[in-house]
KENU-637182 format. One record per residue (C-alpha): residue number from 1; residue in three letters; chain; x negated, y, z negated. Coordinates in pm, 1 decimal, m for minus. Last residue first. Example, Ala and Ser with C-alpha at 12.3 -4.5 7.8 and 13.67 -1.06 7.14 Angstrom:
residues 2
+-----+-----+---+----------+----------+----------+
|   k |   r | c |       xx |       yy |       zz |
+-----+-----+---+----------+----------+----------+
|   2 | SER | A |  m1367.0 |   m106.0 |   m714.0 |
|   1 | ALA | A |  m1230.0 |   m450.0 |   m780.0 |
+-----+-----+---+----------+----------+----------+
end
This chain:
residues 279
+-----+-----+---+----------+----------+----------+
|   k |   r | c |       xx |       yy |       zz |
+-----+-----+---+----------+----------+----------+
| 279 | UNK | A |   2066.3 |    m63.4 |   3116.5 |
| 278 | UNK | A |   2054.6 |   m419.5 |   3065.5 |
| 277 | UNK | A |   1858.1 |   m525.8 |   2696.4 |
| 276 | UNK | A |   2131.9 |   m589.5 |   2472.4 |
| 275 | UNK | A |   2309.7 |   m784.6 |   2779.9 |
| 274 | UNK | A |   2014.1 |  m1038.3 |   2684.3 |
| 273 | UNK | A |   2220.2 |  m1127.9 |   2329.8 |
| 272 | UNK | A |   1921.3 |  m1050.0 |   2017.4 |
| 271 | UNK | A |   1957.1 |  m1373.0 |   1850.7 |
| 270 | UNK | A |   1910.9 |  m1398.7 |   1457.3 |
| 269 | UNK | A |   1753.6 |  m1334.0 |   1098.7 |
| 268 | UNK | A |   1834.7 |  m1145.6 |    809.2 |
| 267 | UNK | A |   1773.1 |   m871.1 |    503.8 |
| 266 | UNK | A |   1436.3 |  m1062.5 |    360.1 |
| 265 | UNK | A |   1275.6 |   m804.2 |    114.3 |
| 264 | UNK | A |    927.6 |   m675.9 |     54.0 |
| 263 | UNK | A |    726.9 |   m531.3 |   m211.1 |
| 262 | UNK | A |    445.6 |   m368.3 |   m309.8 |
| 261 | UNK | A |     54.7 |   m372.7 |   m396.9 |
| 260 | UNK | A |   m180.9 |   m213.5 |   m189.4 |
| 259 | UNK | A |   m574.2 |   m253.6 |   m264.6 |
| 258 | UNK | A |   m833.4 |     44.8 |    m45.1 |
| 257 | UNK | A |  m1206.2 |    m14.0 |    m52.0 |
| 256 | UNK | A |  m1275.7 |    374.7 |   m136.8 |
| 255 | UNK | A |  m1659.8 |    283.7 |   m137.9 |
| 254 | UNK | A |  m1632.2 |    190.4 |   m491.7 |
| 253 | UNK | A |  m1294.9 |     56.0 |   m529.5 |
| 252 | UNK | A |   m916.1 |    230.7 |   m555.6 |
| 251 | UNK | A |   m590.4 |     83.6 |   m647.1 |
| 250 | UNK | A |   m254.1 |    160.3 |   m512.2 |
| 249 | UNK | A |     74.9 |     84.8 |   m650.4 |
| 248 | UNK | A |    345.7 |    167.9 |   m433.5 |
| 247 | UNK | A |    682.0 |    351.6 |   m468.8 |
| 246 | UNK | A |   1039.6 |    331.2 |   m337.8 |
| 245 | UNK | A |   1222.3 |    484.2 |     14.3 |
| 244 | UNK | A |   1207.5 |    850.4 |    m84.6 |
| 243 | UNK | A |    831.7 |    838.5 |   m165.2 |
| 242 | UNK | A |    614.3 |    767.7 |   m479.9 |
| 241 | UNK | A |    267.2 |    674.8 |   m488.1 |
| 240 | UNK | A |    153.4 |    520.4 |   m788.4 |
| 239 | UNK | A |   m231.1 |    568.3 |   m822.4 |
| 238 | UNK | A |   m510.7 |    373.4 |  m1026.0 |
| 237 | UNK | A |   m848.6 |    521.9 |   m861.2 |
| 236 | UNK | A |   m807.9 |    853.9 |  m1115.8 |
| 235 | UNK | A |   m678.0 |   1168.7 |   m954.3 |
| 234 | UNK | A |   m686.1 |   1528.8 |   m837.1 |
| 233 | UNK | A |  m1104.4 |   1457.6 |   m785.7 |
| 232 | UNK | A |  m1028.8 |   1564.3 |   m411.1 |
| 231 | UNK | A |  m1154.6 |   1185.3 |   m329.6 |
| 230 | UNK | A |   m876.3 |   1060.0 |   m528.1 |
| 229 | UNK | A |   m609.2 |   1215.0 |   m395.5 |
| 228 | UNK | A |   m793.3 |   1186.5 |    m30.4 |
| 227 | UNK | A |   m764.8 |    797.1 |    m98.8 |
| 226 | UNK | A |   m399.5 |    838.0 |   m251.9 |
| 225 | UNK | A |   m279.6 |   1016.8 |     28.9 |
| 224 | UNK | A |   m473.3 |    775.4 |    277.6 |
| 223 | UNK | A |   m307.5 |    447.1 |     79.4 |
| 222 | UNK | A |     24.1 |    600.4 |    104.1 |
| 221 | UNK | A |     77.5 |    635.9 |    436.9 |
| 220 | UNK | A |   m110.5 |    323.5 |    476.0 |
| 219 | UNK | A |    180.9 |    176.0 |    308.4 |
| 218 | UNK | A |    497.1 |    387.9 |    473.1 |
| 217 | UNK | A |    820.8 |    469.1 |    279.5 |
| 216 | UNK | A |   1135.4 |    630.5 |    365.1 |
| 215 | UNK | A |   1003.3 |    717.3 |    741.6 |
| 214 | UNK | A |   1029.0 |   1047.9 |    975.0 |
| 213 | UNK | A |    977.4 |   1003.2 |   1319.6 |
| 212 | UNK | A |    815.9 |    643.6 |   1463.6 |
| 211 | UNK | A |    547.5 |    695.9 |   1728.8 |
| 210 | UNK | A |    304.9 |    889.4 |   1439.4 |
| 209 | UNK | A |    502.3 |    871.5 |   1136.4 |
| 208 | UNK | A |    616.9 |   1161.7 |    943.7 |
| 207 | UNK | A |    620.8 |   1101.0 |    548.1 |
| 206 | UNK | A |    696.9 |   1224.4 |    220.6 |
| 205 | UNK | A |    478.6 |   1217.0 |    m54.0 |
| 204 | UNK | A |    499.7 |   1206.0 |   m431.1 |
| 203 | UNK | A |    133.1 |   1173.6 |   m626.8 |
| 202 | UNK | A |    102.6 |    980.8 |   m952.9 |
| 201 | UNK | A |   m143.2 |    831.3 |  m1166.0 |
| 200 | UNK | A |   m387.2 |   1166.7 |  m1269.5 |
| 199 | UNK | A |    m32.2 |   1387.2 |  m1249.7 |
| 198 | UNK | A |    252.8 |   1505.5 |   m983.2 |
| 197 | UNK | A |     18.9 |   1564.6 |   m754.6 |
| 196 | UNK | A |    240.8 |   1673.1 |   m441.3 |
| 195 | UNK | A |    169.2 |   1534.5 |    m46.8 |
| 194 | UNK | A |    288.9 |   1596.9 |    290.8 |
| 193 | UNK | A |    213.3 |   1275.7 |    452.2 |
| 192 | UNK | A |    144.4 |   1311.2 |    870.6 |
| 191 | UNK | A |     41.0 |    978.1 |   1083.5 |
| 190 | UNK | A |   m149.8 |   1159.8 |   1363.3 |
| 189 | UNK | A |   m204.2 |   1185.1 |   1732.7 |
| 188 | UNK | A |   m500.0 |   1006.2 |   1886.3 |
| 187 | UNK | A |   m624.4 |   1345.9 |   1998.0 |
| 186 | UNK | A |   m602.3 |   1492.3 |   1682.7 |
| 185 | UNK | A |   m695.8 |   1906.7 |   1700.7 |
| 184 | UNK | A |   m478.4 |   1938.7 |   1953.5 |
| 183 | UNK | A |   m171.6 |   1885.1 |   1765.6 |
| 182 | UNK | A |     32.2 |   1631.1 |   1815.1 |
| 181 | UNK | A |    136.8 |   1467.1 |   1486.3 |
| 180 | UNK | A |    115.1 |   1804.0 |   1351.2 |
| 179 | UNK | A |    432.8 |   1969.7 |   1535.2 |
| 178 | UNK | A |    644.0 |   1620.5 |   1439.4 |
| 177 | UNK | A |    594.0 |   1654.6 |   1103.7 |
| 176 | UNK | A |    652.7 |   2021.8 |   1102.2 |
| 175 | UNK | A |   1034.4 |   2023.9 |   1114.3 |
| 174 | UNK | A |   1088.5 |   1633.8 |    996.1 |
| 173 | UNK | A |    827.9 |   1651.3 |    717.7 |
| 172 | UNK | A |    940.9 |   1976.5 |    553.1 |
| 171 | UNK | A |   1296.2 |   1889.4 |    577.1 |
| 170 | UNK | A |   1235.9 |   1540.9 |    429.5 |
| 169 | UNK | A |   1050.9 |   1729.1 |    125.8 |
| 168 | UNK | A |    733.6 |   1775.6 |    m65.3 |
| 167 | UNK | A |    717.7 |   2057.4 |   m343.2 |
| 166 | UNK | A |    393.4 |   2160.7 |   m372.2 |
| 165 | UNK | A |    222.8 |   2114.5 |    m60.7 |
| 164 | UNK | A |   m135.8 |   1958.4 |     52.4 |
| 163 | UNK | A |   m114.5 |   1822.1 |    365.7 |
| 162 | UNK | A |   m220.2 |   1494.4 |    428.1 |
| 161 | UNK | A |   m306.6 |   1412.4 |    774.3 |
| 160 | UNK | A |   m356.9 |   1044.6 |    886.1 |
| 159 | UNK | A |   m530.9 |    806.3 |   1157.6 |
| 158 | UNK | A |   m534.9 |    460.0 |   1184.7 |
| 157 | UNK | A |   m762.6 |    204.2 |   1069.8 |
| 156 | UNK | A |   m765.6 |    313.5 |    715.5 |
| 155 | UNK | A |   m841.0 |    703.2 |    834.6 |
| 154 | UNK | A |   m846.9 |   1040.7 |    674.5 |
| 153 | UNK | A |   m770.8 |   1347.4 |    734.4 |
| 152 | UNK | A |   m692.7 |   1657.1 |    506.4 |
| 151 | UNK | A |   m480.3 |   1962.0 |    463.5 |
| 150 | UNK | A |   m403.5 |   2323.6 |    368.2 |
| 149 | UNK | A |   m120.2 |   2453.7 |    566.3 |
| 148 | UNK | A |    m85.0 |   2784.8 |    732.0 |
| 147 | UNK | A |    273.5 |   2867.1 |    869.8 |
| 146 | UNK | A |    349.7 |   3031.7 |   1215.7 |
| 145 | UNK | A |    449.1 |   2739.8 |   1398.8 |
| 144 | UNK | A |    150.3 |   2562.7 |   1257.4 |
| 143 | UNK | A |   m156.0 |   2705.7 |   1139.4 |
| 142 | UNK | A |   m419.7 |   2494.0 |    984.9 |
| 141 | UNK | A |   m616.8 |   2468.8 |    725.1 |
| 140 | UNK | A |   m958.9 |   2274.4 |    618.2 |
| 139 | UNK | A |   m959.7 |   2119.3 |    227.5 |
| 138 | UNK | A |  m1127.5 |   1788.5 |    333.9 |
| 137 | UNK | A |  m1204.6 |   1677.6 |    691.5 |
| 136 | UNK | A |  m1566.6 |   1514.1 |    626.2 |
| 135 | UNK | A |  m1751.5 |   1623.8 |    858.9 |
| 134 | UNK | A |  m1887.9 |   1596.0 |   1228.1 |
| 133 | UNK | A |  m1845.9 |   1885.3 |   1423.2 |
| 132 | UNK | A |  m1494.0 |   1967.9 |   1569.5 |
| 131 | UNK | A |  m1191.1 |   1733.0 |   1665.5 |
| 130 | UNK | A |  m1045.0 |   1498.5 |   1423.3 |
| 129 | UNK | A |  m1061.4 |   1129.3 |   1507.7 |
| 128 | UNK | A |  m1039.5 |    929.9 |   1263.5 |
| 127 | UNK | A |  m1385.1 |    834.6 |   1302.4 |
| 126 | UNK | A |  m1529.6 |   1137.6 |   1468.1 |
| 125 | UNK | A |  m1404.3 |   1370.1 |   1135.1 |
| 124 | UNK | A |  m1526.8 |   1126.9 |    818.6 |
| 123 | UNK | A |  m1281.2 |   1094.0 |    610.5 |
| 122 | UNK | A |  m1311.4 |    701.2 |    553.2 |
| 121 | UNK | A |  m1085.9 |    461.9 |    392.6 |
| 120 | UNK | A |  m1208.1 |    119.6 |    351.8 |
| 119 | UNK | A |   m999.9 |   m179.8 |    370.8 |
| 118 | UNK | A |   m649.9 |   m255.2 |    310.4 |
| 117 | UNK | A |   m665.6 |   m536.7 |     65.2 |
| 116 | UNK | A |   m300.2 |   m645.2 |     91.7 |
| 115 | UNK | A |    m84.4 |   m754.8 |   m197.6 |
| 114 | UNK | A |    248.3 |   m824.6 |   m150.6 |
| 113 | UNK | A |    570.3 |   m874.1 |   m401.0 |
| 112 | UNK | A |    890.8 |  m1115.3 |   m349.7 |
| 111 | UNK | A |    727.9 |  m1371.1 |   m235.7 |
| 110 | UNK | A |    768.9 |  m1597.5 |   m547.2 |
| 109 | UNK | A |    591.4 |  m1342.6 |   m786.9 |
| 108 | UNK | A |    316.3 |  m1286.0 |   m511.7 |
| 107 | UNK | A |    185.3 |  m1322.5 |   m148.2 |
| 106 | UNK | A |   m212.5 |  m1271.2 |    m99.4 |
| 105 | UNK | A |   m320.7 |  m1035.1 |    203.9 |
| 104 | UNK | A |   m655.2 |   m962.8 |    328.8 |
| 103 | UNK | A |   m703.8 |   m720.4 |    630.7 |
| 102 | UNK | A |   m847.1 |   m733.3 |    955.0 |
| 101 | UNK | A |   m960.3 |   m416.2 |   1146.5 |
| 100 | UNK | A |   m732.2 |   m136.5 |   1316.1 |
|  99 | UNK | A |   m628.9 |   m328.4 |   1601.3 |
|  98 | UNK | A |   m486.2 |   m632.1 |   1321.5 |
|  97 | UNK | A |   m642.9 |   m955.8 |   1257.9 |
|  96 | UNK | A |   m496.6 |  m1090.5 |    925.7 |
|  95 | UNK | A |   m647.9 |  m1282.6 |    641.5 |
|  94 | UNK | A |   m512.2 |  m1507.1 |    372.0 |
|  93 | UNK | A |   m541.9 |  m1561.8 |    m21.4 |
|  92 | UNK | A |   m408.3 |  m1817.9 |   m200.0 |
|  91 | UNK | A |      5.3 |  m1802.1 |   m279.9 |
|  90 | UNK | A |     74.9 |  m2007.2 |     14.3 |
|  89 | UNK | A |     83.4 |  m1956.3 |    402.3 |
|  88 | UNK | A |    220.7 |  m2099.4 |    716.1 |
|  87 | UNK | A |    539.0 |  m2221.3 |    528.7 |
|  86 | UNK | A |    774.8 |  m2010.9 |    741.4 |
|  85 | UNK | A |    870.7 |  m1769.4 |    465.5 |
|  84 | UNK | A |    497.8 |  m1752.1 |    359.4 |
|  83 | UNK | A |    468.5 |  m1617.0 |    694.3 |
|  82 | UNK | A |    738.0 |  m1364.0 |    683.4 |
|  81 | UNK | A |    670.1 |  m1248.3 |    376.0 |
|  80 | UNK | A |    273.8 |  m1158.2 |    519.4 |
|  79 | UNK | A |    432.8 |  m1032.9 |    826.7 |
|  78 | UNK | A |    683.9 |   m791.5 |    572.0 |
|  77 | UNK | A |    326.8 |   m708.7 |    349.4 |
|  76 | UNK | A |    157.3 |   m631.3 |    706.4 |
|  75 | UNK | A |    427.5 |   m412.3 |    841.7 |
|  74 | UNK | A |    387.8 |   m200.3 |    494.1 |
|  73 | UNK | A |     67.0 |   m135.1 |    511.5 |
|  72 | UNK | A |     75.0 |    m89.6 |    922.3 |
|  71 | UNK | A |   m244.7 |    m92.8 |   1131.9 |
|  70 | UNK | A |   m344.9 |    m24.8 |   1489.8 |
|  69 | UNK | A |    m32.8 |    121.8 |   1619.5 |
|  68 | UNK | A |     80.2 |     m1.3 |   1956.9 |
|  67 | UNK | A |    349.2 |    247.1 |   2143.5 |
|  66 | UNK | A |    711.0 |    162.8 |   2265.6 |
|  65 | UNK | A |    837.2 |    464.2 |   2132.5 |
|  64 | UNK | A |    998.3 |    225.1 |   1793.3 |
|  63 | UNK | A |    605.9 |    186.1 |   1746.6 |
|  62 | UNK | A |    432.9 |   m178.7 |   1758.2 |
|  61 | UNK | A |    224.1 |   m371.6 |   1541.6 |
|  60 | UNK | A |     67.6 |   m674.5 |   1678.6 |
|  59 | UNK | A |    m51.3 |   m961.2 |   1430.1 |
|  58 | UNK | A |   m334.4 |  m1231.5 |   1405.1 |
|  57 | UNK | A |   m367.2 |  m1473.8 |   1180.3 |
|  56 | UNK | A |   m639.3 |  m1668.8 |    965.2 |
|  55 | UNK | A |   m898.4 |  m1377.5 |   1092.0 |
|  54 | UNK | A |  m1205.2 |  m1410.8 |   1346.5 |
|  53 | UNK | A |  m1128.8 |  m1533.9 |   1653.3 |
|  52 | UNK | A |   m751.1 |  m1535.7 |   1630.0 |
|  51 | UNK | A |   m443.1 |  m1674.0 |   1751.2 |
|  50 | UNK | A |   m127.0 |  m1504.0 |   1720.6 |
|  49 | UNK | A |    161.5 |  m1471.0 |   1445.6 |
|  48 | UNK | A |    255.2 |  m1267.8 |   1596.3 |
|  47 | UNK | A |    457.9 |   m994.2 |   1704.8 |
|  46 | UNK | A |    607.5 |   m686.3 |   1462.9 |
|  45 | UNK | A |    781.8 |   m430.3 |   1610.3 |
|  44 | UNK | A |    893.4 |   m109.2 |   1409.0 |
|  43 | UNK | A |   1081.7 |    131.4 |   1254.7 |
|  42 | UNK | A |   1405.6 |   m116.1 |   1294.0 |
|  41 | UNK | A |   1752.7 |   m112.2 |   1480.4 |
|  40 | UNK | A |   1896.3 |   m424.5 |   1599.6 |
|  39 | UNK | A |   1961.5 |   m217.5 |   1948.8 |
|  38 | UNK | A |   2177.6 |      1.3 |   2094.4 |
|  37 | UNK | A |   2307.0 |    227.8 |   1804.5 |
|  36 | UNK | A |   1961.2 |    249.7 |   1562.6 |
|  35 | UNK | A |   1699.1 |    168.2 |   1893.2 |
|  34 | UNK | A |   1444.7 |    m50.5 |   1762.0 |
|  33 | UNK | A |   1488.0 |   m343.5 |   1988.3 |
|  32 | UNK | A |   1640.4 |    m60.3 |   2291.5 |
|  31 | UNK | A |   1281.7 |     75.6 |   2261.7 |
|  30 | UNK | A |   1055.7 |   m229.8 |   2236.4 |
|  29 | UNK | A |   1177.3 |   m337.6 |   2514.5 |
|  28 | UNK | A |   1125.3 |    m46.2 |   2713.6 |
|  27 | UNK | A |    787.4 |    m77.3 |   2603.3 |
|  26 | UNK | A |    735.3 |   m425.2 |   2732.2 |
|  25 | UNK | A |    680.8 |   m735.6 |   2553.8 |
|  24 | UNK | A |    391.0 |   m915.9 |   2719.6 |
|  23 | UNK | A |    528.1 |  m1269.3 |   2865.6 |
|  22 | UNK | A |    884.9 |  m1414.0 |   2823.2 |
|  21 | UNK | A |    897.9 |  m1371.9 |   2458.2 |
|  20 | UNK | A |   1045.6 |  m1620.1 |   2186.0 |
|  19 | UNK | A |    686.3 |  m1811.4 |   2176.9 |
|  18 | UNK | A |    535.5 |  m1476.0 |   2035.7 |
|  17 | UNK | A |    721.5 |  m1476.3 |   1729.2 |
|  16 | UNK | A |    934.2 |  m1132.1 |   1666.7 |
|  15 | UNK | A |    943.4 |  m1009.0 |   1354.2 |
|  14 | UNK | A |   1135.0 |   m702.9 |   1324.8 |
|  13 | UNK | A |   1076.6 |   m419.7 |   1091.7 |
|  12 | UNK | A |   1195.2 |   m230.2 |    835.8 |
|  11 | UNK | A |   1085.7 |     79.2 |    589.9 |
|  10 | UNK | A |   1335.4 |     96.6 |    334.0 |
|   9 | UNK | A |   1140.4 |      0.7 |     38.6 |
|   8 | UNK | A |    975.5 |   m280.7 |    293.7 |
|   7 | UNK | A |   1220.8 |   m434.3 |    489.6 |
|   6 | UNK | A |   1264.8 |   m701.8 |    688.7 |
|   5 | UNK | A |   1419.4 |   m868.3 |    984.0 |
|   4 | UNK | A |   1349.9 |  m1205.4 |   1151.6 |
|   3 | UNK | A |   1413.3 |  m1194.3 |   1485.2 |
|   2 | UNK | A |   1524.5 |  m1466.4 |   1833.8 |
|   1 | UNK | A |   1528.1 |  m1347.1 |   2181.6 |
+-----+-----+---+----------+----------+----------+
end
């Protein structure tokens, strides 16, 4: 089975093209893929491109546990890379199909940066979901192994909690990170950013993602904690979001219509052997 690897500020993936498959790619697959000492070692699968109704391309973003996610910022810039690496795409515009709604992508400064319109960001409770009545989940706490958090939710396709914290750090993320993504009160589970406003243009975050464990950089990581940033009046609809892994420029439109901006880079490409894959 043939990949193309990337990463995006230490986030990477695979790209695996649907021909190179025998069939659906299986979650055990998926597993040893991404595994760190048995596999190639990634955050992530990403398949395509494949056909769609409705968008240019269509691509399917997959967990290193085997599960689908509906939308990845920073799997769509690497996809995007990747396609302008094959010659399916130019500097114009181009749209992808992904479970969590399609997206608009344009590849810049020789493929070396992304831009991907991100779409809307909504904190409304049953869209998310968050249990409870309907409302927007802004300001609500929560008590997690014996420490109350204030936090938000908000979703850009897939679902996020950004806790409010003032001094952000990989210990924080990996000892609670994990405790929020499955709480009750998110029955999809739940992308987790633990977030600092460091001014009106800047916010610092780290990051525990849902299927994936703690992650250097994630884009729709950082387009939620910039959205609820923003909608919390902490600051202005220009944000730079920094995280261990890099930072990412996010804009903000009426509506919250969500722009990313970031890059990617090429590490390298091969053949996974099939004894990879025997137990």
């Amino acid at each position: 089975m043939r990949f193309v690897k990337y990463h995006a500020l230490g986030n990477d993936y695979l790209v695996i093209r649907p021909e190179d498959i025998d069939g659906d790619i299986q979650r055990q697959t998926i597993e040893r893929m991404c595994h760190r000492h048995y596999g190639i070692g990634s955050d992530g699968i990403l398949l395509g491109p494949l056909d769609s109704a409705a968008c240019d391309f269509k691509v399917r973003i997959f967990n290193p546990d085997g599960s689908e996610a509906e939308k990845s910022g920073n799997g769509l810039r690497i996809f995007s890379r990747f396609l302008w690496d094959e010659g399916l795409v130019r500097d114009d515009p181009f749209t992808i199909e992904t479970l969590g709604g399609p997206v608009t992508c344009q590849i810049e400064e020789g493929g070396k940066s992304v831009t991907v319109e991100m779409g809307v960001v909504s904190f409304i409770s049953t869209e998310i979901p968050v249990t409870g009545k309907p409302r927007e989940v802004l300001r609500e706490e929560m008590i997690i192994a014996g420490r109350t958090f204030e936090y938000c939710a908000a979703t850009i396709g897939n679902p996020h909690c950004v806790v409010l914290c003032e001094e952000p750090t990989a210990e924080l993320a990996r000892h609670y990170g994990p405790l929020i993504e499955r709480d009750a009160r998110f029955p999809n589970r739940t992308n987790v950013q633990f977030m600092k406003i460091i001014d009106r243009g800047n916010i610092q975050i780290e990051i525990w993602e849902r299927g994936a464990g703690y992650t250097l950089a994630s884009g729709s990581s950082s387009t939620a904690a910039a959205a609820i940033a923003h909608r919390l009046g902490l600051c202005d609809a220009d944000i730079v979001v920094h995280m261990p892994g890099g930072s990412l420029a996010i804009t903000l439109a009426d509506g919250f219509a969500a722009i990313m901006r970031g890059p990617v880079t090429r590490i390298c490409s091969g053949a996974m052997d099939p004894h990879m894959f025997e137990a």
